[in-house]
N, C-alpha and C positions, 0 to 999 in steps of 0.2 A: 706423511708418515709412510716410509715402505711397509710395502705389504710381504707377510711369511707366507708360509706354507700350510699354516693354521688356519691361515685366513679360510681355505678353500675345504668342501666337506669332503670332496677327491683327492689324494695326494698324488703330486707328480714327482717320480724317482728322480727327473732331471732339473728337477728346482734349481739346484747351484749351478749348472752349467750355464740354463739359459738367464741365471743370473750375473753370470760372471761373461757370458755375451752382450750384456747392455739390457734386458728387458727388465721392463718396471713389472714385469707379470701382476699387471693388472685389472687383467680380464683373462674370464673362465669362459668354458665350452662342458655345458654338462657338468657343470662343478668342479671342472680341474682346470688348474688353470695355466695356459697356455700363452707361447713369447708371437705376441703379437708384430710387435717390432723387437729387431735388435739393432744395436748400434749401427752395422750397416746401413745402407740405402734399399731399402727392398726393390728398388728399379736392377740395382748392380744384383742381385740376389738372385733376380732371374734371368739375366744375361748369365749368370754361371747355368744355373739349371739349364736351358737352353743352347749352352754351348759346352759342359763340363758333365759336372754332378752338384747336386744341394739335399741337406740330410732334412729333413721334416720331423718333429714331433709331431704325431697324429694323434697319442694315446688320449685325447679325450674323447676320443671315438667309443660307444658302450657296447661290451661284446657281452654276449651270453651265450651259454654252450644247453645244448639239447641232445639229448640223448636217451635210447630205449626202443622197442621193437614197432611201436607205432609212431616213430618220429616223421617220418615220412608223408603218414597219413596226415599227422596233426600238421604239419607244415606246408603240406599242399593245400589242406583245410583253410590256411590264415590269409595264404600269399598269392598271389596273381599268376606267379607263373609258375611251370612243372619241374617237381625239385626233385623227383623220381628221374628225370631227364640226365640230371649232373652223376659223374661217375664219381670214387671217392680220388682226392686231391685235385677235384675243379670246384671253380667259385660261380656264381652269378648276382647279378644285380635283380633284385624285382620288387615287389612294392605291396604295402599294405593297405587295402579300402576300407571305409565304413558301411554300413551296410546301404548306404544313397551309392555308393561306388568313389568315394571321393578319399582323395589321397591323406591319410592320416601319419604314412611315413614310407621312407627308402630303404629298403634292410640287403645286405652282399650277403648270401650266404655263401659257405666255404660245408664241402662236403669233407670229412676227415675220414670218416668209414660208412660200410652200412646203414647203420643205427645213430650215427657221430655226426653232428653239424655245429656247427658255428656261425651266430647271427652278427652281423654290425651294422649298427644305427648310430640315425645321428641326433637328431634333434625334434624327432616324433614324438606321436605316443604309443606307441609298441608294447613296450612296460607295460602302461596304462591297461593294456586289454588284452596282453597275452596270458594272463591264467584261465579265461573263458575257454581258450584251443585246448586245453590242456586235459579239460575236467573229462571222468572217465575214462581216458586212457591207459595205454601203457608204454608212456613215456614221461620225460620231466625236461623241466627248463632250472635254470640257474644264471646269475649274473656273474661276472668273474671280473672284477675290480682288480685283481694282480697283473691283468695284462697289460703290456707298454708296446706301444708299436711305433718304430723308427720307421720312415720313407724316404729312402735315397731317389732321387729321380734327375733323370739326365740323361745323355747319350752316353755316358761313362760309366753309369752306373755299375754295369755288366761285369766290365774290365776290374774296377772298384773290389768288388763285392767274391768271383768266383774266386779267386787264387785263395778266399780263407775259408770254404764250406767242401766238404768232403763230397757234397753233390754236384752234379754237373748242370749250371745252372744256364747254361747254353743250350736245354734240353726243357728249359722250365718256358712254356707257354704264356700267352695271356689268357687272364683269368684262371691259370694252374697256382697249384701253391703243394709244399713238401716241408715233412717233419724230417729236419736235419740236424747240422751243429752250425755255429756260425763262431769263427775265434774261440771255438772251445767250447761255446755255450748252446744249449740246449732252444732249437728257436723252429719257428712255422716261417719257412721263406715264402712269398705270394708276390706273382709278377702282376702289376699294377700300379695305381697311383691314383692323384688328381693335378697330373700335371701338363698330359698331354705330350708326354716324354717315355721315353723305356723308363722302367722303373722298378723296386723290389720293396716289399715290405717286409719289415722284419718284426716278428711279433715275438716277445721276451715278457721275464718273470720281471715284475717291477725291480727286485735285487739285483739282476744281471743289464738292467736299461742302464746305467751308467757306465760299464767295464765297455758295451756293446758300443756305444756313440763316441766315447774315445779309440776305442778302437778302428772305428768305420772313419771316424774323422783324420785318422793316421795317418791307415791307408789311404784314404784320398787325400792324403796332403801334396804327393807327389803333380795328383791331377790334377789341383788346384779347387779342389771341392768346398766348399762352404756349409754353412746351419743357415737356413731359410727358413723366413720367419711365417708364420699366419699372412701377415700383409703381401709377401711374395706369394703365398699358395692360392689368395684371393686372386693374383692379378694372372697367373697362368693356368686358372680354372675357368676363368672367363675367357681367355684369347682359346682356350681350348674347347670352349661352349660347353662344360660341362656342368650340369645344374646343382642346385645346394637347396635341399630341402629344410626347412618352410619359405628361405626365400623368394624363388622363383616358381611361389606355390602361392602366389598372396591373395587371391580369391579366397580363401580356406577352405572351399567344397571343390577345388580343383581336381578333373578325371586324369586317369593317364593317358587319355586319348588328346587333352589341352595341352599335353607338354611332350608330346610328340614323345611319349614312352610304350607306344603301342607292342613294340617287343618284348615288355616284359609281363604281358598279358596271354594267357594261354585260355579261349575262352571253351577249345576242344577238350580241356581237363574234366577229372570232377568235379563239382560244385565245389564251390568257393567260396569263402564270405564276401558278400557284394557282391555276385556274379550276374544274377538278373538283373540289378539296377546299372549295372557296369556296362553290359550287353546292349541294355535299355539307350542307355546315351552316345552309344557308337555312332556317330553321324551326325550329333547336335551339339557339336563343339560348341561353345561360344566364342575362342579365342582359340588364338594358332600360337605355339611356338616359336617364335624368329629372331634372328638377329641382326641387329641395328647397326649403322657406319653413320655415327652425330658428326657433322662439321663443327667441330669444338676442338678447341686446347687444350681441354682438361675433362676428367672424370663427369660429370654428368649424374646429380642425386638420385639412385632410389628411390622410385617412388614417384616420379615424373611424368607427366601424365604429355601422352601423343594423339594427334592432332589431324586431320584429313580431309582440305578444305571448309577448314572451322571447325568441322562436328570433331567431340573425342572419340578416339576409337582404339586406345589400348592404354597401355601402360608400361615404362621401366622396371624392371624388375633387380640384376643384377648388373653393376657397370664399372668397369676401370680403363684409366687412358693407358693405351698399351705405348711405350717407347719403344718397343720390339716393333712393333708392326706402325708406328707413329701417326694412331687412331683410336678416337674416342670410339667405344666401342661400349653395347649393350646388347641383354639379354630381355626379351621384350614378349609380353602377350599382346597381339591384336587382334581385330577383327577377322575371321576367317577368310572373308570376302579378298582382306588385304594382303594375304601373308604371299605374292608373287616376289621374287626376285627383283630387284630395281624399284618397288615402288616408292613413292617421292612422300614424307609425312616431315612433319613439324613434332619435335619436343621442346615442351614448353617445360623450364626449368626453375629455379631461384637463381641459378646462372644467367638466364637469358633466355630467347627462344632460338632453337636452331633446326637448319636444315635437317635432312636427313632419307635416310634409303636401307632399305634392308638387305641384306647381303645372304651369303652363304655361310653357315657353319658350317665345322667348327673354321674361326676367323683365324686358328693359327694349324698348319698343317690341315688344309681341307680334305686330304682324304686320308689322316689317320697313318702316315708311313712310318711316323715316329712308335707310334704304339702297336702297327700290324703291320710290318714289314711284307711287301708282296713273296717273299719265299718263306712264309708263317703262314701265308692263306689259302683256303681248303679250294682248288680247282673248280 
C-alpha cells in the first residue's frame, strides 16, 4: 500500500514532486518524510552533483528560531563554542554536551540580528533539554515547522541560482547566508551544504517550496541539473568525510574531542554546560576519528568491527563505495594509538574480511577547493 502524506506527523510541501520523481517516500527523517531513492540511479545522481548541479530536499532538518536580549547569553550558555563570535548573516557549526561532556547533538546556528538566531538539528536531543537554557531569562525559543529548505549543490550551482535573486550572490561566503528574494519569493540564501561542493541553501515558507523547486529546476534545466535523492546525499557526505550525527557517534557518550570536532569547542568562553567534564577528557580520547580505504567491491556494513593483529580495535561507523573515486570507503573510530596515515587493519564484515589502511580525509577534494576556494581564504 502507498504511503501519503498523512502517513507522516511532518508534512512535506514537496510530496508530489518527489512523488512524481519515482520515490516510494517511505521513510522519514524527523517525521517528514523524505525521497530516499528516486527513480534514477543515485550513483548517476552524483556524478551530476559533482560535475553540474543536484537540488536536495533537506527540509526535514528541525530549525527553531530564538530570540530576545539575553539570546546570546542563553546560547553560549548551551553550546560549545562562542556564538558572541558570529556577526549577523554568518553561520557556524558547534555542538551540544551533556553534562559528562558527551555529544548529545550538532546544531548550525545562523546569526540573523543582534538578538536573532537560528538553530538546525538533526537527529539529537536538543528539543529534549532546551527549555532548561531558557528558564529565567530574557529571551525565548520556538520550533518553526513551516520552514522548507532546497540544497542546490554542485559547481554550477552559483551560475544556477544568481541570475534570479536581486543579491549578489558572488559576494555570499561560506558559512554566510542573506535575507533576500529568490524567483520572486521571499527566502534566507545560505552558502553551504553536505556535499562537499559549492552549494546554496534556500530556506522557504512550506507554500512557496513547490513554486521554488520548479523554478530552480528550470533554471538548471539548461545546465543539466537534476533532484538528488537522500541515497545520493549519503554517498557524497561520506567521500566528503563529513559526519552525521548520532551515526558516527555510536558510542553514545562520544566527546567532540573523539570525532575530531575540536573546533567547535571554545573552552576560553564562559562556562558552559559540560565544560569541566569536557575540559576533564581533553587528552583521554579513547578513539580517533579516521578514514578508512577497505579493498572491497562494494559498500562495507555499518557497524563492522576492525581488527589489528587479531585484537579489535575500532569500529565502522559511516560507509559507501564511492564510483567517483572507485573505493570502498569508510568513516571509522580506532584506537588512538592507531589513527597514523597508512596504517594496515582488517575489517571483518558479513561481506567478508578485508584488507585495509586509513587514509586522509576528506577522501573526495582533500583540501576543500570545492567548498574554500583559495581566493575566499583569509591570508
Amino acid at each position: 500500500m502507498a504511503t501519503t502524506a498523512e502517513d507522516f506527523p511532518r508534512k512535506n510541501a514537496l510530496f508530489s514532486r518527489h512523488r512524481d520523481l519515482g520515490s516510494p517516500l517511505d521513510s522519514d527523517w524527523n517525521g517528514m518524510p523524505i525521497p530516499q531513492n528516486y527513480a534514477t540511479d543515485p550513483y548517476e545522481e552524483v556524478a551530476i552533483v559533482r560535475s553540474k548541479a543536484g537540488l536536495f530536499d533537506v527540509s526535514g532538518l528541525r530549525m527553531i528560531n530564538v530570540s530576545g536580549p539575553d539570546a546570546v547569553k542563553v546560547l553560549n550558555h548551551m553550546l560549545t563554542s562562542n556564538i558572541d563570535a558570529l556577526a549577523p548573516g554568518q553561520s557556524a557549526i558547534s555542538n551540544i554536551v551533556n553534562a559528562d561532556g558527551a555529544l548529545i547533538d550538532d546544531v548550525l546556528v545562523y546569526r540573523d540580528g543582534p538578538d536573532a538566531y537560528r538553530l538546525s538539528h538533526g537527529g539529537g536531543a536538543l528539543e529534549e533539554v532546551i527549555d532548561e537554557f531558557f528558564v529565567g531569562s530574557d529571551a525565548s525559543w520556538e520550533k518553526d515547522d513551516d520552514v522548507h529548505i532546497l540544497s542546490l549543490q554542485g559547481p554550477l550551482a552559483l551560475e544556477i541560482l544568481d541570475p534570479h535573486t536581486p543579491f549578489d550572490l558572488t559576494t555570499l561566503k561560506y558559512f554566510e547566508h542573506a535575507r533576500t528574494e529568490l524567483f520572486g519569493k521571499r527566502v534566507s540564501l545560505a552558502r553551504g551544504g553536505y556535499s562537499a561542493e559549492r552549494g546554496y541553501e534556500v530556506f522557504c515558507s512550506a507554500a512557496d517550496a513547490p513554486i521554488l523547486w520548479d523554478a530552480i529546476m528550470e533554471a538548471g534545466k539548461p545546465y543539466g541539473v537534476c533532484a538528488a535523492s537522500w541515497s545520493c546525499l549519503d554517498i557524497v557526505r561520506v567521500e566528503g568525510g563529513l559526519l552525521f550525527f548520532p551515526f558516527d557517534m555510536p558510542q553514545g557518550d562520544t566527546t567532540p574531542w573523539e570525532v575530531g570536532a575540536d573546533w567547535t569547542v571554545d573552552l576560553g568562553k564562559a562556562d558552559f554546560h559540560g565544560k569541566a567534564a569536557l575540559a576533564a577528557k581533553k587528552g583521554k580520547e579513547r578513539v580517533a576519528q579516521v578514514g578508512l580505504e577497505i579493498d572491497a567491491y562494494e559498500a562495507i556494513e555499518p557497524g563492522a568491527k576492525i581488527y589489528k593483529d587479531g585484537a579489535e580495535v575500532g569500529i565502522v561507523n559511516s560507509t559507501t563505495y564511492s564510483k567517483h573515486l572507485m573505493k570502498s570507503i569508510a568513516l571509522c573510530h580506532v584506537a588512538p594509538a592507531l589513527k597514523a596515515l597508512g596504517t594496515p587493519l582488517t575489517v571483518k564484515s558479513s561481506l567478508g574480511e578485508f584488507p585495509a589502511h586509513i587514509v586522509r580525509t576528506p577522501f573526495y577534494d582533500p583540501h576543500r577547493l570545492r567548498t574554500h576556494p583559495l581566493d575566499e581564504r583569509v591570508a
